[in-house]
C-alpha positions as CSV (number, residue, x, y, z in Angstrom):
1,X,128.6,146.8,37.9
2,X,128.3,148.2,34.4
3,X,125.8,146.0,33.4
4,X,123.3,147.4,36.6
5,X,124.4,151.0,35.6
6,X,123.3,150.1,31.6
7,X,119.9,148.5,32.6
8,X,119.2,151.1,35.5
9,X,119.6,153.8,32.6
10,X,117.5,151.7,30.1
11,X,114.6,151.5,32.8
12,X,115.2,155.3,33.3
13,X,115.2,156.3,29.6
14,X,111.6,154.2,29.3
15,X,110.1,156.1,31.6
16,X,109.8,152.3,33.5
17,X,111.7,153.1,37.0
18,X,112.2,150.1,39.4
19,X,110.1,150.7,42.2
20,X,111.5,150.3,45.9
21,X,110.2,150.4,49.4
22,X,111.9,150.4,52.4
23,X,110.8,148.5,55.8
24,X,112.5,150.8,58.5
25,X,114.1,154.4,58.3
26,X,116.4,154.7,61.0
27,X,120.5,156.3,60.4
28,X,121.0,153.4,57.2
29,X,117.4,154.0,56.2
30,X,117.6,157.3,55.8
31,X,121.0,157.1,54.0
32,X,119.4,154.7,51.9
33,X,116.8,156.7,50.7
34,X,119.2,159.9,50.0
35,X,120.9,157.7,47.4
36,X,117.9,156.4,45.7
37,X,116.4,159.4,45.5
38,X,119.5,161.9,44.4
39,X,121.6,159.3,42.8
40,X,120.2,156.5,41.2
41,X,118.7,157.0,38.4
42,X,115.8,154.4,37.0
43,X,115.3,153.3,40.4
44,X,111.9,155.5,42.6
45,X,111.4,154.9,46.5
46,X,107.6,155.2,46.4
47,X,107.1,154.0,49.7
48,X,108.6,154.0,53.7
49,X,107.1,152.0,56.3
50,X,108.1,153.3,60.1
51,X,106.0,152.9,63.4
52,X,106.3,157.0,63.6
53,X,105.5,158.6,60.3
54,X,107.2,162.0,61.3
55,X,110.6,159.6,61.0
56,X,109.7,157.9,57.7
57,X,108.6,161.3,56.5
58,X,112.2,162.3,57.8
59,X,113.8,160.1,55.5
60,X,112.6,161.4,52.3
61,X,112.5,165.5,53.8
62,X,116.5,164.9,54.1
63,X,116.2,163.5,50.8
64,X,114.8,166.8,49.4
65,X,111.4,165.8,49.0
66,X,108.8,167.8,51.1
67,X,105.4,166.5,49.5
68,X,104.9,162.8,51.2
69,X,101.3,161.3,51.6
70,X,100.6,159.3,54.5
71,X,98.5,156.1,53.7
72,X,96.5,154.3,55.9
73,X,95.0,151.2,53.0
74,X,96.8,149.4,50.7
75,X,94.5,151.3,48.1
76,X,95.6,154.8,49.2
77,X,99.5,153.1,48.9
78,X,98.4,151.9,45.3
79,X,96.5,155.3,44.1
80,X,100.2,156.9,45.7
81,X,103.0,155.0,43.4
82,X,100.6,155.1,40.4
83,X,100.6,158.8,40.9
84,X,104.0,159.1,41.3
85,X,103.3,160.4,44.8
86,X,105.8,159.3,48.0
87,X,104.0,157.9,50.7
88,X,104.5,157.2,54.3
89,X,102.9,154.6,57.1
90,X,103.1,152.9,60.0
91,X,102.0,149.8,58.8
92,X,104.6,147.3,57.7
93,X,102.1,145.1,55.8
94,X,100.9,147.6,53.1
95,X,104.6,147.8,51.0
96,X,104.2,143.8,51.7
97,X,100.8,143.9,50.2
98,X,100.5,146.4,47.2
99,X,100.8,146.5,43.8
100,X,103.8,148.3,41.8
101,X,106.6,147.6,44.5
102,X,109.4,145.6,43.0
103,X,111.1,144.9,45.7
104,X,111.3,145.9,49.4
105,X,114.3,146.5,51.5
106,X,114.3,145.5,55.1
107,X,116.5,147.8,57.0
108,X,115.1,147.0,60.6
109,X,118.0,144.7,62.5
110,X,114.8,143.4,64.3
111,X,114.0,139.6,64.0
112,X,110.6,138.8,65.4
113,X,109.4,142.1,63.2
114,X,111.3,141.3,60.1
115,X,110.3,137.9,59.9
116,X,106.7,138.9,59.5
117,X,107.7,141.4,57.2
118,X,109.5,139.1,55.4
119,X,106.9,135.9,55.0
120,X,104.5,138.5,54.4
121,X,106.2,140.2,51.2
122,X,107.6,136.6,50.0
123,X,103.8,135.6,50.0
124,X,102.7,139.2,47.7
125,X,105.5,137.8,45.5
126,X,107.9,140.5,46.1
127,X,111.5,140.4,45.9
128,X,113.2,141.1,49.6
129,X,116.6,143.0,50.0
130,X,117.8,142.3,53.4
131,X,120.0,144.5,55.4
132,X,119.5,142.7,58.7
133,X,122.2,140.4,59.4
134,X,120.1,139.6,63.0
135,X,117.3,138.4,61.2
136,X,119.2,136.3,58.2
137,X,121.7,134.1,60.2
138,X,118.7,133.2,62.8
139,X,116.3,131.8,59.9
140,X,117.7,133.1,56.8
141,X,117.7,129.1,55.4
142,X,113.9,128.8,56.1
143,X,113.1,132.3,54.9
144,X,114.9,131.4,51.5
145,X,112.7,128.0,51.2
146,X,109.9,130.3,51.0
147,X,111.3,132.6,48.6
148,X,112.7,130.1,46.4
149,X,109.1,128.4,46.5
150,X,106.9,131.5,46.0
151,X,109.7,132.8,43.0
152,X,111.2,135.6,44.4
153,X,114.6,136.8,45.5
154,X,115.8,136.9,48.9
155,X,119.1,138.7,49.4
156,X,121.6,140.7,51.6
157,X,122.8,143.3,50.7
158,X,126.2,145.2,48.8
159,X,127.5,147.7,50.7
160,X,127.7,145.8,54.3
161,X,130.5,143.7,55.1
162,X,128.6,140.2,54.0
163,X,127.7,141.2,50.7
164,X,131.4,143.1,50.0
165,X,133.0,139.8,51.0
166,X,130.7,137.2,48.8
167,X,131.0,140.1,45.9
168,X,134.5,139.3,46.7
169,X,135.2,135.6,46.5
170,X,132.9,135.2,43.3
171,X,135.8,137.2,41.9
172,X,138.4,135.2,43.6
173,X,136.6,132.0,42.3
174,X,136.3,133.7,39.1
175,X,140.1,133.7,38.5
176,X,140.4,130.2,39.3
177,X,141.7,130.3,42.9
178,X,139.8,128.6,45.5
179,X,138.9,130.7,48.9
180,X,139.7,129.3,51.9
181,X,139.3,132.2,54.1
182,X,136.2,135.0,53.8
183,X,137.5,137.8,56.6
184,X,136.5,141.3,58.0
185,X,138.7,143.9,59.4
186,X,137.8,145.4,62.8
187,X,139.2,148.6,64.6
188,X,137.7,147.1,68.8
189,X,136.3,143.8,70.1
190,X,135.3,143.8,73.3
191,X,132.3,141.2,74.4
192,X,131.8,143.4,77.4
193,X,130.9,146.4,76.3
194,X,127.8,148.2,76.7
195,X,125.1,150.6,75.8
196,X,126.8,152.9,78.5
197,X,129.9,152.6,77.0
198,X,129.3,153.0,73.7
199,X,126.7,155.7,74.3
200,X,129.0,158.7,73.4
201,X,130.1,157.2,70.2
202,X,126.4,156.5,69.1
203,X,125.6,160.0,69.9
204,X,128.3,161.2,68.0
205,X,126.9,159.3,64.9
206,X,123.3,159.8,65.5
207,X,123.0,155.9,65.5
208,X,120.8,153.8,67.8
209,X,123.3,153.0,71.1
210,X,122.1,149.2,70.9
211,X,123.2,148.8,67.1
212,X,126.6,150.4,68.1
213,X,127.3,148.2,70.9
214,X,126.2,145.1,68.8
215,X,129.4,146.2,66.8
216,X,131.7,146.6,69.5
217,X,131.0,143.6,71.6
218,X,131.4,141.4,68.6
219,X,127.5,139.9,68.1
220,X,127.1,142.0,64.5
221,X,129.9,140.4,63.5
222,X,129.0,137.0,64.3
223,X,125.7,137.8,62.5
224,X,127.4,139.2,59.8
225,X,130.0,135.9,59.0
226,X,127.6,133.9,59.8
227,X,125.8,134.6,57.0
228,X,129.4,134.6,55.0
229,X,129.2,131.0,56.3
230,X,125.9,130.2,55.3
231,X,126.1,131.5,51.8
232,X,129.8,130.0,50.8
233,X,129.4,126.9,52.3
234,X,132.2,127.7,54.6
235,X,132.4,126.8,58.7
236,X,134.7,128.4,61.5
237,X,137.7,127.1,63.1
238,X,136.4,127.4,66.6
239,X,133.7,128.5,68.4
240,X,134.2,132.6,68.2
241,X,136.2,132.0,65.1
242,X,139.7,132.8,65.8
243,X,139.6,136.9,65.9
244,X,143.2,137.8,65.9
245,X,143.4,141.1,67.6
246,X,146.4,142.8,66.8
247,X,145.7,145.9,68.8
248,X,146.2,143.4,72.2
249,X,148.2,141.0,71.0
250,X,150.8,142.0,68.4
251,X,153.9,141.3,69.5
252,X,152.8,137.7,70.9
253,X,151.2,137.0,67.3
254,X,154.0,138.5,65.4
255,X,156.6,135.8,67.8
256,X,153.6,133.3,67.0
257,X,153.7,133.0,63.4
258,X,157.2,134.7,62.6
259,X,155.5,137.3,60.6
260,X,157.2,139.9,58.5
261,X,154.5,142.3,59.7
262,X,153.7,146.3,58.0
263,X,150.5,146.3,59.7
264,X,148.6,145.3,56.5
265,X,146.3,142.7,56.0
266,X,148.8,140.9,53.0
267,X,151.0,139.7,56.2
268,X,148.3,137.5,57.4
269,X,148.5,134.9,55.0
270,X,151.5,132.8,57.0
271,X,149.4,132.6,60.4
272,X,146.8,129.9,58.7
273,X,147.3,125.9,57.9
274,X,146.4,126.2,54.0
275,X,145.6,121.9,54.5
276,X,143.8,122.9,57.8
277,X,141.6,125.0,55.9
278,X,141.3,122.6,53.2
279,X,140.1,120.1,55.4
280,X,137.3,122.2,57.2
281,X,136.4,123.1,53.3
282,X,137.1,127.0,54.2
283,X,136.3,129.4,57.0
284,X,135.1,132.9,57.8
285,X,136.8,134.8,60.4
286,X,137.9,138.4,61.2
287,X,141.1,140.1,62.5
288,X,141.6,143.4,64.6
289,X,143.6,146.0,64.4
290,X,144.7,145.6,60.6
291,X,145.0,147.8,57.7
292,X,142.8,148.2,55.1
293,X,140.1,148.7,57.8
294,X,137.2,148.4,58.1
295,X,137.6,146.3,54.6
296,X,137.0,142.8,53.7
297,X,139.5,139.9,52.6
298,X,139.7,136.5,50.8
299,X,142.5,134.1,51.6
300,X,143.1,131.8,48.4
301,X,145.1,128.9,47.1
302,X,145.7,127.6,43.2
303,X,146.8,124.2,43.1
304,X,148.6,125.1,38.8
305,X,151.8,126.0,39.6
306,X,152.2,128.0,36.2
307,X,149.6,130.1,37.5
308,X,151.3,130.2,40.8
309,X,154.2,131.3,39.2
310,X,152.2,134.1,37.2
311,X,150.5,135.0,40.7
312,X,154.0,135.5,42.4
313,X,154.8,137.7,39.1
314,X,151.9,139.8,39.8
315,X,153.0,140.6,43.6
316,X,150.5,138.5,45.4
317,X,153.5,136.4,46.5
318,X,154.4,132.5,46.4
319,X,151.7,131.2,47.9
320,X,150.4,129.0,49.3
321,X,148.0,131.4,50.5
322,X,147.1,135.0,48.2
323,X,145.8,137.9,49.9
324,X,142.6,139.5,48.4
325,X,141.2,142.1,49.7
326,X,138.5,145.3,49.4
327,X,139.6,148.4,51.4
328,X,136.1,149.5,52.8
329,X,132.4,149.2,52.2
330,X,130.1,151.8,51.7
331,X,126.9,150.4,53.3
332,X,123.9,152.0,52.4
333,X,125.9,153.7,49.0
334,X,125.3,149.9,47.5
335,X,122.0,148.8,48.3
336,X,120.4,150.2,45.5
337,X,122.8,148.6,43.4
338,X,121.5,145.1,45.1
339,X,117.9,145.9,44.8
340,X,118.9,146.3,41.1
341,X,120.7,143.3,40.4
342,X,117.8,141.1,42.3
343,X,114.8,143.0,40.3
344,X,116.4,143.3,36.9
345,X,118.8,140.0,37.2
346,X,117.7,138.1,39.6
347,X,121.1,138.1,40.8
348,X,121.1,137.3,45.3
349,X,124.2,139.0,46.3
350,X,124.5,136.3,49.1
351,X,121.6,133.7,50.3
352,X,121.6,131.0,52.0
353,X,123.1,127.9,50.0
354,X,121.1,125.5,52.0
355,X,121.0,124.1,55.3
356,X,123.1,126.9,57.6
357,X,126.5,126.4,58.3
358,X,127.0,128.1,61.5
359,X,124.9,130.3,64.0
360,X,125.0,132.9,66.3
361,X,124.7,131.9,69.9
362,X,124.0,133.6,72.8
363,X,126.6,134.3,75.6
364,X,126.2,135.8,78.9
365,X,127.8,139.4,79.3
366,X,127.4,139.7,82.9
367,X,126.2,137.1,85.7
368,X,122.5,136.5,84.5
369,X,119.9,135.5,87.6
370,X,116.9,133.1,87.4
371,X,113.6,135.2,86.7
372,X,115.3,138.1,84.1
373,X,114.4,138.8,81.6
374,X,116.4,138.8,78.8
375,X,117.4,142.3,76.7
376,X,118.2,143.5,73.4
377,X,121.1,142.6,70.8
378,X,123.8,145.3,71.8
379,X,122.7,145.1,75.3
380,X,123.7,144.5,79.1
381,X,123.0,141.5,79.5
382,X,124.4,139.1,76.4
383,X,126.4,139.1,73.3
384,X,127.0,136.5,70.3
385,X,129.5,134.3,69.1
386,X,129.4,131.9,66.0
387,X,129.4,128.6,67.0
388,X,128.4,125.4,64.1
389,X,125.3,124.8,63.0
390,X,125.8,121.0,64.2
391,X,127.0,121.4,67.6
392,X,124.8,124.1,68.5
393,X,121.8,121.4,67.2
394,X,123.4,118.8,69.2
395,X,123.5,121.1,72.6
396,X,120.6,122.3,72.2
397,X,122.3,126.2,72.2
398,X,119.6,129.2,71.9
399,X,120.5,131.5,69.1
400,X,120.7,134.8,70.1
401,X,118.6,136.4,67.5
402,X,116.1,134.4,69.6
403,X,117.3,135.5,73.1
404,X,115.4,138.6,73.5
405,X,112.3,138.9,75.8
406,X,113.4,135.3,76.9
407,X,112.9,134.9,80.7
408,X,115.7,132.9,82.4
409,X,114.8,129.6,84.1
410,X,117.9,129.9,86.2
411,X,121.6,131.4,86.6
412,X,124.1,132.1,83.6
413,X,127.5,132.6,85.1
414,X,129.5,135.1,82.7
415,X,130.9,134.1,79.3
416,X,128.9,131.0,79.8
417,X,126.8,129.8,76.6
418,X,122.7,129.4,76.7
419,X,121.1,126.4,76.0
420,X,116.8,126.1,75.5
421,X,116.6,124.7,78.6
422,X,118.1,128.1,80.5
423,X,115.3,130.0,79.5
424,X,111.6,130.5,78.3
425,X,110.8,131.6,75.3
426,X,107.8,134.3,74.9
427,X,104.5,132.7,73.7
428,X,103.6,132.9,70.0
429,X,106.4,134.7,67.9
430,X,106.8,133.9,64.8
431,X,110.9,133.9,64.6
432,X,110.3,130.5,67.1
433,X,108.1,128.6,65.0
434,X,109.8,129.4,61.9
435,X,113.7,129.0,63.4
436,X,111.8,125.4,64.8
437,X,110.6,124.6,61.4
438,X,114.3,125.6,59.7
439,X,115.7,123.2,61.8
440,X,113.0,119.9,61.2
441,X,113.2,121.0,57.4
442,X,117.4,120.7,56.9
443,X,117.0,117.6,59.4
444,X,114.7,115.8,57.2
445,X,116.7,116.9,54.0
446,X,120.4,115.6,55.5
447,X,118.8,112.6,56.0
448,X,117.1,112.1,52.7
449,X,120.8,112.8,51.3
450,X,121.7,110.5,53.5
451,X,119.9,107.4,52.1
């Protein structure tokens, strides 16, 4: 990180600050924009995009800046940042459009939304910082085709649990030691819960209720390893991943896997087949109920025995598994820090590598009748689990960053999964004929491979 802090100060000192703007400015948004704005220096938010103005205006008012312009044309946005003057709208496509942005960051969770944001910025040649999980492991591949093609960046984000975690196995990798295991630490998973349940919490927090019950009823984390997966080259060891849950099931695990257990996540390391994991060519997954949470965790192996031997010296143990872990994540404290390393490095903190590994599919939370209409992420009515990207190819399964606004064609018993054929999709969206065109394009490439 000394290198970002170095150039950051270097852009400051020239009077040359890296210009930001941010898609979205809801409870992250608005932390976001508090940290560019008091605490990184060489870096300016010119520029917030929300459907009501009074919240983006929000954003930079609890930032400590009271004179904002509202813009209506991308040349009132233009005459703004070469004025040095914040500016607010409610129209998406002017930070996508004008000059002197460097980069945008999408903060939205939506997918239909953000994928229009995204094409549309990729296509003004602007780098994209994404902090929407939903919309990356639905057509994160495709989106990074475009970018790739068109020269820019596309990346998540440090801070969240994806980008702590990649940040984490480079390092791994860096010493030598191959992950096998990319993990986050959860305090509840329950697929059943709902925005009425997790209403008094999101109050509390002053967070949307739907978000919050995306992260209890395990669908944010799907999103979230996912795009681990997708960006490692890793898979899952089942559909659901495995999601030991220590805070049901810690005495039966502890029997299980004869575990010498303190309740930290260095115990773990005995309850996985090191040639399993070898053989599947790694895995995401997550655990509940473990301490360091809510941090992150790399599993690795070192076939040199010397520097097994070294690694037992160092207290990491004998192997043949070594615990790695980070013992939080900051969220919306790192962003800027990504935004810097894509715009002054070109450095992705994690992107797709290729074709996607695994998805998110959706799953009934209740029993789901012919003729409804499907609702949010975090809502009543479904919640995601990772599943392969083969096998939900081959069965035709509907992702769930696709499920919303879906009408169903018949009845979904509960915990069963949905396939295309339970439902129809609404007419025209853009997330459809893009998540469609990801999956002819990494078709047609395995089989070129292939030949």
């Amino acid at each position: 990180m000394l290198i970002v802090d170095t150039a950051l100060k270097a852009r400051q000192e020239a009077a040359n600050p890296v210009r930001v703007g941010m898609i979205g400015s809801g409870f992250m948004g608005r932390g976001i924009a508090n940290q560019i704005v008091n605490s990184v220096p060489g870096m300016e938010l010119v520029a917030i995009f929300n459907r009501n103005v009074d919240t983006a205006k929000r954003a930079y008012t609890e930032a400590g800046i009271e004179d904002v312009h509202v813009v209506k044309t991308v040349s009132q946005l233009e005459a703004a940042i070469a004025q040095g003057k914040p500016a607010v709208t409610d129209d998406a496509m002017l930070l996508c459009q004008a000059q002197g942005i460097d980069a945008l960051i999408e903060v939205t969770g939506a997918v239909e939304f953000g994928a229009h944001v995204v094409m549309e910025a990729i296509a003004h040649q602007k780098h994209v910082v994404l902090m929407n999980a939903e919309l990356d492991s639905t057509i994160g591949p495709i989106l990074k085709v475009y970018a790739d093609k068109a020269g820019v960046v596309l990346s998540a984000c440090d801070g969240d649990q994806p980008g702590v975690e990649m940040n984490l196995y480079r390092y791994v990798k860096s010493l030598g030691v191959t992950p096998l295991l990319c993990g986050n630490i959860k305090g509840l998973q329950d697929a059943y819960r709902n925005p009425t349940t997790q209403r008094g919490f999101a109050e509390k927090w002053g967070q949307n209720v739907h978000m919050v019950t995306s992260f209890a009823d395990g669908t944010k984390i799907s999103f979230e390893q996912a795009i681990v997966a997708n960006g490692t080259g890793m898979t899952i060891a089942k559909r659901g991943m495995l999601g030991y849950d220590f805070n049901l099931h810690k005495d039966e695990l502890i029997q299980q896997f004869n575990l010498n257990y303190t309740g930290h996540i260095d115990d773990l390391t005995k309850m996985y087949d090191v040639d399993q994991l070898k053989e599947l060519g790694g895995i995401v997954d997550y655990v509940v109920g473990v301490k360091p949470g809510p941090g992150v965790f790399v599993f690795g192996t070192h076939d040199d025995p010397k520097q097994r031997h070294y690694l037992n010296l160092y207290k990491l143990g004998e192997g043949p598994l070594y615990s790695f872990y980070h013992p939080y994540h900051l969220c919306h404290l790192e962003v800027p820090l990504s935004v810097a390393r894509v715009v002054l490095f070109r450095d992705a903190v994690l992107a797709p590598l290729d074709a996607p590994m695994v998805d998110v599919i959706t799953t009934a939370k209740i029993d789901l009748k012919a003729g409804e209409t499907i609702d949010c992420i975090g809502g009543y009515m479904t919640y995601g689990q990772c599943e392969t990207a083969k096998i939900t190819q081959a069965e035709n399964l509907l992702p769930i960053g696709l499920a919303e606004g879906c009408r169903l064609k018949r009845d979904v018993a509960k915990d069963q999964v949905l396939t295309y054929e339970d439902v129809e999709l609404p007419q025209g969206r853009l997330c459809d004929k893009l998540r469609a065109e990801q999956n002819t394009y990494f078709a047609s490439s395995r089989t070129l491979a292939a030949v």
